[in-house]
N, C-alpha and C positions, 0 to 999 in steps of 0.2 A: 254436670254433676253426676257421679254412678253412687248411687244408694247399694249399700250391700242389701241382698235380699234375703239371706239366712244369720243370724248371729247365734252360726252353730259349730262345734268341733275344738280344735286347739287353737289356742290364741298365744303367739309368747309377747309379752310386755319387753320390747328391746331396749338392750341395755345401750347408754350411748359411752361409744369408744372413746378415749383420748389417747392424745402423745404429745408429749411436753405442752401441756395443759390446755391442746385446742382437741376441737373434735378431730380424731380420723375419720376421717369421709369413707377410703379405702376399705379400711378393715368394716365398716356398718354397711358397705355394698356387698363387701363376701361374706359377713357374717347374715345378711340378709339372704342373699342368695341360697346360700347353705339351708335355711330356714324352707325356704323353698322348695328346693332339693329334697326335701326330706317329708314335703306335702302337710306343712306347717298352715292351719285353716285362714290365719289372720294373724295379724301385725299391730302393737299397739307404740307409738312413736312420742318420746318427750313425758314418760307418767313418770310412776315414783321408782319403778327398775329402773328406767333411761333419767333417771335424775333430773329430771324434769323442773324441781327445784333451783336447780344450781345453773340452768341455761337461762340464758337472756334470749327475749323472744327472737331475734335475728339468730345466734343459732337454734333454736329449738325449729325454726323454720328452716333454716339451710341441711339440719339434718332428714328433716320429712321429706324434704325433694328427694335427698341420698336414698331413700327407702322407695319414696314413689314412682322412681326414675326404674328399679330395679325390679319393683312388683308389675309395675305397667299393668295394671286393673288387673292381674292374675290372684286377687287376694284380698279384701277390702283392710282398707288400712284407717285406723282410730289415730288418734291426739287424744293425749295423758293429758288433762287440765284439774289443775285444784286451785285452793285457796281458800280464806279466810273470810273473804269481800265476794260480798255480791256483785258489786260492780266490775272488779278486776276479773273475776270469771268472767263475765258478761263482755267485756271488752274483749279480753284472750279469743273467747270463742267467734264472737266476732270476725274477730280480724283472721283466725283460722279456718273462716268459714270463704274466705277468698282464695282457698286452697284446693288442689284433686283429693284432698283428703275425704274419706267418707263418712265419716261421722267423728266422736267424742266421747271421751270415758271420764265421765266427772264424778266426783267425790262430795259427799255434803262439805260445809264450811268446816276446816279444821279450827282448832282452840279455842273457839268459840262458844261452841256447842248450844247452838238452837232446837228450840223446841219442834215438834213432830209439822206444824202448822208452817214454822221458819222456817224448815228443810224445805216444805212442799211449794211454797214460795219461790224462794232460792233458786230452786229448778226449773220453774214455769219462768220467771224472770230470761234464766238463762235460754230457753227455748225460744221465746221471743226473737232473741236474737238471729236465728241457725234456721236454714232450712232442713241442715242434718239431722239423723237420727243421734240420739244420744242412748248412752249404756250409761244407768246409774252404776253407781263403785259406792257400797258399802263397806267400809269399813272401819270400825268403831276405834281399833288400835292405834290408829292415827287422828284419826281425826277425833276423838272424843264422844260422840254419839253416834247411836246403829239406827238405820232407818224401822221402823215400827212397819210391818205387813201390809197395813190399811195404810199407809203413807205410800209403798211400793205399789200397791193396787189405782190407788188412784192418782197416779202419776202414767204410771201404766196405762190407764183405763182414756187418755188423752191422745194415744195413739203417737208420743213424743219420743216417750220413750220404750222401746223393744223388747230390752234384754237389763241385766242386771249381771255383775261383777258381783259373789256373795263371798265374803269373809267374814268370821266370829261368828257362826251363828250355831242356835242349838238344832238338834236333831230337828223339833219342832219347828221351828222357824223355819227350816231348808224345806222342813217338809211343808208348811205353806205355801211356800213360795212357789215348788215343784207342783203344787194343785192348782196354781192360776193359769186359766186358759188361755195358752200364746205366748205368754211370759218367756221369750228363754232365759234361762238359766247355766249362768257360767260358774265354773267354782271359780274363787279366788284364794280358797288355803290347796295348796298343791296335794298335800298327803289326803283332802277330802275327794280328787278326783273321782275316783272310783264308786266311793258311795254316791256320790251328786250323780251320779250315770247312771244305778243303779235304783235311786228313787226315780227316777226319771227329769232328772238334768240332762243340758244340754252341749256340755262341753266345760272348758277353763279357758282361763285368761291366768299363765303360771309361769313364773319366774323361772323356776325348773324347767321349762321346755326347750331351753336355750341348747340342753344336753342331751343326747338321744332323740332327739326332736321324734324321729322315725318311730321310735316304741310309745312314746305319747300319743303316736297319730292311731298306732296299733291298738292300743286300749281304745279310744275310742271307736274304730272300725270295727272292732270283734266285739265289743257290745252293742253298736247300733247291728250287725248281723245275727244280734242274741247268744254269741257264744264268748258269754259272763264268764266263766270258769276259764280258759284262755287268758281274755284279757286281765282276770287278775292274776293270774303265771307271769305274766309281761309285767305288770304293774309291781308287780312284788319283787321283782327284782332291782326295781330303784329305789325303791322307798327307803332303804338306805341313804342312799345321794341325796333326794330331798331332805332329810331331814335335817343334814350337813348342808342345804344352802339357804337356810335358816336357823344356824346356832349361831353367826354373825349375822348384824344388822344386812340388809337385801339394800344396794346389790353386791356387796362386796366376795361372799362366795362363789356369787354364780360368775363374777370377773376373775375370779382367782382360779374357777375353773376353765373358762375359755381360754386363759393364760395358759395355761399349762395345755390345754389342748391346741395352743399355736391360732388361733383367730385372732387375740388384741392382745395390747400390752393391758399391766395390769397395774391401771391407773385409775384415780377416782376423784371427786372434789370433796376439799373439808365441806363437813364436817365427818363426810364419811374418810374411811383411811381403807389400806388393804388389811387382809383377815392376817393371824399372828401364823408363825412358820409352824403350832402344832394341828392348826385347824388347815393348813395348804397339804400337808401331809397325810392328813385324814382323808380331803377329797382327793387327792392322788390316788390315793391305794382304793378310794371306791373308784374312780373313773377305770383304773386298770382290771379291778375284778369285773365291772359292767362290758370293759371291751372282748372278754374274753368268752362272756356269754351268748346267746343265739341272738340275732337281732333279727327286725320284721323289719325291714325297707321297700316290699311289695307287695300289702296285703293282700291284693285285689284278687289277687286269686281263690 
């Protein structure tokens, strides 16, 4: 088993590829690798980007290997697990727990919506299962309720869970969160990057990373080196594009963008569809003005 030991920096949530309606294996090895290439922190395989819904556990598994095969321990890699059932989470992770995967990004019960005590249940159940670590995945938009702070703390405080995926949250909230000691702290709204770095967060897990991977990595390097002002020069020149791979339902933008950047065809499962020709048009013309910009592919200097 390799345990990731930091759940810090850029995480992108991979999209999973199709061509006449199986997975591409191909195209999620180079769009992996590419990822890589570009000093991509971590990998999350089969969530709600990689449509994680619409796989049956045989491929949701055949695509992990495609990623695991290609990371070969250079990068720790998660499984995207949700659901509505405590059980069927519990089985999922199970069964993904006989995997090189290194841990799990689970979601409270979606449609459901239990109470603060049911979340916190829900979870410990699920740990039971896993010798991995898990990242709780807040997110209220989908699933119908947001975990409450003192729910995240003492979940946390069990040493099960690490880190935290945050989406919807108030300034307040995040700033809780960013106060718990050890906690890390991932964004999950992409355009909050920058501030979650800035209270002292610890990275994202962002659908938008798929795209300039490189300048993502750069906002975080030039602010964990303290040169804030920089990385939001970097950052503010996408913020454009993110907010286009979010005016359609996710993941259909950020596919309509690798489309057009030549990594996958751009394909999806009902009930998602691809984005309409004036929203393909839109991210065109930002992907062409971002290529023409200055990019960071070596910070390290």
């Amino acid at each position: 088993m390799r345990l990731p030991t930091n759940f810090s920096g850029i995480y992108t949530p991979l999209i999973t590829p199709f061509k006449n309606g199986a997975i591409d294996h191909a195209a999620a090895a180079h769009l992996t690798q590419h990822l890589l290439d570009a000093g991509i922190h971590g990998v999350v395989a089969g969530g709600t980007t990689g449509e994680g819904p619409a796989l049956t556990s045989r491929e949701k598994h055949a695509v992990l290997n495609t990623i695991l095969t290609v990371t070969d321990g250079l990068c720790p890699v998660l499984v995207g697990i949700e659901g509505a059932s405590t059980e069927g989470v519990t089985r999922e992770v199970r069964h993904f727990s006989h995997t090189l995967a290194d841990g799990f990004l689970v979601s409270p019960p979606s449609y459901v919506r239990p109470c603060q005590e049911g979340i916190y249940r829900h979870f410990m159940t699920i740990a039971e299962a896993t010798d991995r670590p898990i990242v709780l995945y807040n997110i209220p938009a989908r699933t119908g309720v947001s975990m409450a702070p003192e729910t995240i703390f003492r979940l946390y405080e069990t040493g099960r869970f690490p880190a935290i995926k945050a989406c919807g949250l108030t300034l307040e909230h995040l700033s809780l969160l960013t106060e718990m000691d050890g906690l890390k702290v991932l964004s999950g709204d992409d355009s909050w990057l920058y501030l979650t770095l800035q209270m002292g967060g610890h990275g994202g897990i962002m659908a938008s990373s798929h795209l300039f991977p490189d300048r993502f990595v750069a906002v975080y390097e030039l602010m964990q080196a303290g040169r804030a002002e920089e990385a939001w020069g970097v950052f503010d020149q996408f913020r454009p594009l993110i907010k286009l791979m979010f005016r359609d339902p996710n993941p259909s933008p950020v596919k309509a963008a690798l489309a057009l950047q030549g990594y996958i065809h751009e394909e999806l499962r009902l009930p998602l569809i691809p984005v309409h020709d004036d929203s393909r048009q839109r991210i065109r013309d930002a992907l062409n003005a971002l290529s023409g910009l200055k990019a960071y592919p070596a910070f390290a200097q």
